[in-house]
Backbone as JSON Lines, residues from 0, in Angstrom:
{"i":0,"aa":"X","n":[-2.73,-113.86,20.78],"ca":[-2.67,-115.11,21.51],"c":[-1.26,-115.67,21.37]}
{"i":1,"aa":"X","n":[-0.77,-116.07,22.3],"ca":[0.83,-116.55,22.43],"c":[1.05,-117.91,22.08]}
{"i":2,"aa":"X","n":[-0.4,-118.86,21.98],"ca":[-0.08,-120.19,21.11],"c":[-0.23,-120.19,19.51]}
{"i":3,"aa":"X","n":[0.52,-120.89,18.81],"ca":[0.51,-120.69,17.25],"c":[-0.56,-121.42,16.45]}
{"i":4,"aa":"X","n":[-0.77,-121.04,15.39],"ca":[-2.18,-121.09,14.82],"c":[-2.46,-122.27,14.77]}
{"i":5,"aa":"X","n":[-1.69,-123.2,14.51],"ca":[-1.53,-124.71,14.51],"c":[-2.04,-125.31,15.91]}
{"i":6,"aa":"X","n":[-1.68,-124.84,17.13],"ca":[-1.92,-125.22,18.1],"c":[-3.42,-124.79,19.05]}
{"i":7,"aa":"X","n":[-4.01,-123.82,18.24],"ca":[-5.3,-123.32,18.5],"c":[-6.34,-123.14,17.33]}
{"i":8,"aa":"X","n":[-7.31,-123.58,17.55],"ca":[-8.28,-123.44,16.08],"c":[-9.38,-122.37,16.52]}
{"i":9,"aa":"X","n":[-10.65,-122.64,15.95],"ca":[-11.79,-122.26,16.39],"c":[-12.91,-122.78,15.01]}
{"i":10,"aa":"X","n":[-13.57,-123.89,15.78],"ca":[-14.84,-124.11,14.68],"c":[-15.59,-123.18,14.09]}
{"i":11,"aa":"X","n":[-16.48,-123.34,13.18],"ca":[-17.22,-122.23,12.35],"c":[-18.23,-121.6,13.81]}
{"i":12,"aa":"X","n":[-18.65,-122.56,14.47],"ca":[-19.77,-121.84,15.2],"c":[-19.05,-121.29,16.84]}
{"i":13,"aa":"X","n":[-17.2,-121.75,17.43],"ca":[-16.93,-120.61,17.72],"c":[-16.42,-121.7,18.8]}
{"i":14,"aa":"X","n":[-16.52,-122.9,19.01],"ca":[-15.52,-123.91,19.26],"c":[-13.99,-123.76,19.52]}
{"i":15,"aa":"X","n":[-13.4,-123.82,20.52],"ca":[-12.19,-123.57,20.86],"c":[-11.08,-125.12,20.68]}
{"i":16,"aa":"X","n":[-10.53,-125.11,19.11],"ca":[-9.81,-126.52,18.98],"c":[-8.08,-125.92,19.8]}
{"i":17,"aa":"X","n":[-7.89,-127.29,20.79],"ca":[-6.29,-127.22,21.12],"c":[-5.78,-128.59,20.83]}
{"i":18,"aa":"X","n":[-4.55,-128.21,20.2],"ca":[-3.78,-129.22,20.06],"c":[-3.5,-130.08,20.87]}
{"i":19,"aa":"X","n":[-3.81,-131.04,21.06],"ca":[-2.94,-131.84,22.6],"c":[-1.69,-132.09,22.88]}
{"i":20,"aa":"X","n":[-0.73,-132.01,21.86],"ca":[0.95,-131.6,22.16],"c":[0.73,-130.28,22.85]}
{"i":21,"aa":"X","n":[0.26,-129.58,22.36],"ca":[0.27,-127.84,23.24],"c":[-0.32,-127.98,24.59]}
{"i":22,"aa":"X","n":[-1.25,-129.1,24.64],"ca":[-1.59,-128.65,25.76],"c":[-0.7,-129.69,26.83]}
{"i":23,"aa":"X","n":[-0.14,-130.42,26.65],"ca":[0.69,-131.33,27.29],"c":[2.31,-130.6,27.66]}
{"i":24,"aa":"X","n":[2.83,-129.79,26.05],"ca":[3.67,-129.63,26.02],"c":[4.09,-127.94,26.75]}
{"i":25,"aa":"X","n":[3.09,-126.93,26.13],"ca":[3.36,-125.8,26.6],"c":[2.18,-125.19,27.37]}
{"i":26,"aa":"X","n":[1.37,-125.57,27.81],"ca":[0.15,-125.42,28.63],"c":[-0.17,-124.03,29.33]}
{"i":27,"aa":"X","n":[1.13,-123.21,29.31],"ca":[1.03,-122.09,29.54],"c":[0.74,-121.22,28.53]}
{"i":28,"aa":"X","n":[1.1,-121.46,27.35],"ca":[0.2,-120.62,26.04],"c":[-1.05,-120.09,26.11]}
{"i":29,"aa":"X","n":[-1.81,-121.26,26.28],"ca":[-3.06,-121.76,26.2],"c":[-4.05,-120.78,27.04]}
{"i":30,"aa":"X","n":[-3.48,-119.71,27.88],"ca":[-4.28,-119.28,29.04],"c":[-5.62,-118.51,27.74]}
{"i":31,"aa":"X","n":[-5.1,-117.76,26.99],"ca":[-6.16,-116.86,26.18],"c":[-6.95,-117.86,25.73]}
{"i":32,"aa":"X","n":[-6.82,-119.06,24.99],"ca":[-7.81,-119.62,24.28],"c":[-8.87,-120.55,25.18]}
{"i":33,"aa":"X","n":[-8.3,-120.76,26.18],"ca":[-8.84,-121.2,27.32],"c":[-10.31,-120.61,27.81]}
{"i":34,"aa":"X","n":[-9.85,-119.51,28.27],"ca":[-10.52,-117.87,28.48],"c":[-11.71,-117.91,27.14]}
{"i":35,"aa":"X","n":[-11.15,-117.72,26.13],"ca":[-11.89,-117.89,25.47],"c":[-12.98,-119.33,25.34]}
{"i":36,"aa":"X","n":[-12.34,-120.45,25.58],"ca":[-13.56,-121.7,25.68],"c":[-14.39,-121.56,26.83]}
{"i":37,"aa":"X","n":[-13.73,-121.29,27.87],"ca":[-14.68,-121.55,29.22],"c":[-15.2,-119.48,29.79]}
{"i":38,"aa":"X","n":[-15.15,-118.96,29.08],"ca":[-15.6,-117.87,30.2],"c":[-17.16,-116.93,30.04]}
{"i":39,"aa":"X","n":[-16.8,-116.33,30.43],"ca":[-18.41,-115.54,30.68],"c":[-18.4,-114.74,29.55]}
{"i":40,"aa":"X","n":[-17.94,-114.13,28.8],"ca":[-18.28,-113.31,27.6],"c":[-19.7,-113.93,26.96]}
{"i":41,"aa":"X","n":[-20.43,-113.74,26.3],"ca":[-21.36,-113.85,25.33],"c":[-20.82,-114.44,24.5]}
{"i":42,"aa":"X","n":[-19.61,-114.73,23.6],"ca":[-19.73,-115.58,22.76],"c":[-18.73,-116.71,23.1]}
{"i":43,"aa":"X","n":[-18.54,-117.2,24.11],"ca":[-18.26,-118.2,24.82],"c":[-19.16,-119.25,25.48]}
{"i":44,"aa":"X","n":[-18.73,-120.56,24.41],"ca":[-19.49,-121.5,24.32],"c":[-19.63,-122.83,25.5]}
{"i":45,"aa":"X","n":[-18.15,-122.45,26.45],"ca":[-18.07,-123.66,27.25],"c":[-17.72,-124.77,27.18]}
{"i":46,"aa":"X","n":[-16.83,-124.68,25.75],"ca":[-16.34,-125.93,25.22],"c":[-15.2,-125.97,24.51]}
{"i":47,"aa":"X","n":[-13.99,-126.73,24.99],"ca":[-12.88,-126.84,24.33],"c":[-12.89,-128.25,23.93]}
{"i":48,"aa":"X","n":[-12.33,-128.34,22.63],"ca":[-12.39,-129.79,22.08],"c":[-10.37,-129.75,22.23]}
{"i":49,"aa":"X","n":[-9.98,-131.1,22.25],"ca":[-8.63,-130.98,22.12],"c":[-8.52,-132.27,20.93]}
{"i":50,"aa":"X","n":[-7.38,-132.11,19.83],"ca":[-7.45,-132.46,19.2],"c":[-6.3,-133.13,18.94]}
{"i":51,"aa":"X","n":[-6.03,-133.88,17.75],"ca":[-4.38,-134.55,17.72],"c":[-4.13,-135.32,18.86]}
{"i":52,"aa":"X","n":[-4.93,-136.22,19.58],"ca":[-5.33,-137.38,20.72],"c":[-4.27,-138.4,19.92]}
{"i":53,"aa":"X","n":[-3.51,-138.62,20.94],"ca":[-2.48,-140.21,21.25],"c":[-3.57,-141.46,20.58]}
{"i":54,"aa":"X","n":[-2.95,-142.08,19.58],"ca":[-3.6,-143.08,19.49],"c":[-4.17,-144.21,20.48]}
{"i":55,"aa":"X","n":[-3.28,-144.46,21.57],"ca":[-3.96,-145.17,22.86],"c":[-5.18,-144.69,23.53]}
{"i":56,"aa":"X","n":[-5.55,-143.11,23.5],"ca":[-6.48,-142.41,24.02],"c":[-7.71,-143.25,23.71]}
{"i":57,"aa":"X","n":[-8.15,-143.79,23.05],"ca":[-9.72,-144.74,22.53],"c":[-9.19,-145.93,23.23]}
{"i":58,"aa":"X","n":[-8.18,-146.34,23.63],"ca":[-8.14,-147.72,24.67],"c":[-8.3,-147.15,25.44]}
{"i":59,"aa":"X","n":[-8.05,-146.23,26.09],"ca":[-7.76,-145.24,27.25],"c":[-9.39,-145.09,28.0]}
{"i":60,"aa":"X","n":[-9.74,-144.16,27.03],"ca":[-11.58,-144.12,27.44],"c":[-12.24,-145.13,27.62]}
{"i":61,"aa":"X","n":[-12.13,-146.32,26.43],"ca":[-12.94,-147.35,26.61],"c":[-13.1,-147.92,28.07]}
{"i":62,"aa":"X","n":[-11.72,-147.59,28.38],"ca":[-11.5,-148.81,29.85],"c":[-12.26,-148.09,30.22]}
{"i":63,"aa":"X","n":[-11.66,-146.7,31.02],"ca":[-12.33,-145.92,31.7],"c":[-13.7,-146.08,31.68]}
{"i":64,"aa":"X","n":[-14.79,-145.61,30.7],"ca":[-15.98,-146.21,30.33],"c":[-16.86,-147.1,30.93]}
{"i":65,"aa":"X","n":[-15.31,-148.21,30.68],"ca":[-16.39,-149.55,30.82],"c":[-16.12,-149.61,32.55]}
{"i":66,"aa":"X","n":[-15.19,-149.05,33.04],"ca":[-15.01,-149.29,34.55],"c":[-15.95,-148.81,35.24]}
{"i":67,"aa":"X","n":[-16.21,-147.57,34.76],"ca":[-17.35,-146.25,35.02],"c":[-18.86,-147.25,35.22]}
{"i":68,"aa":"X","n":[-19.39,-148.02,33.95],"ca":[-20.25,-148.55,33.82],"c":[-20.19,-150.14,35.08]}
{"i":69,"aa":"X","n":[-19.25,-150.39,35.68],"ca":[-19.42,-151.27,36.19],"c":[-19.47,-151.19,37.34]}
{"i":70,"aa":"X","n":[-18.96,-149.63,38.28],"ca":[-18.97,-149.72,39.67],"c":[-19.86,-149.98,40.17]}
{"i":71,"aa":"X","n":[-19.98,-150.64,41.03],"ca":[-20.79,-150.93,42.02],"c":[-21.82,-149.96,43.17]}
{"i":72,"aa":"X","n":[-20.72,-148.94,42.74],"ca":[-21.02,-147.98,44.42],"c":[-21.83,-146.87,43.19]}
{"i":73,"aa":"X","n":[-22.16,-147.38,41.82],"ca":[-22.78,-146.01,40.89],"c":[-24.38,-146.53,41.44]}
């Protein structure tokens, strides 16, 4: 894999962790571990967590969230 160990994990049960500098910064690394979160193999789970989130990111969602929860047209 062409991203560094730091920038890609994998949980015990097979969880694909990415850094979020990597994925902001070099996003082209990322194609294998990617592959690996989202694809058809058998032990591909469908889930990439990204990790090392901007501290604003929890203001970020909340809004989002709460905007989500208020449209009108939901």
């Amino acid at each position: 894999m062409a991203a560094s160990s730091e920038a890609v994990s994998y949980t015990p049960e097979g969880a694909v962790l990415i850094s979020y500098t990597t994925l902001v910064s070099r996003p082209e690394t990322l194609n294998a571990a990617i592959e690996k979160g989202f694809g058809s193999a058998p032990d591909c789970l469908g889930l990439i967590v990204v990790k090392d989130l901007p501290e604003e990111y929890g203001r970020f969602r909340e809004r989002l969230l709460r905007l989500a929860y208020c449209n009108p047209l939901a």
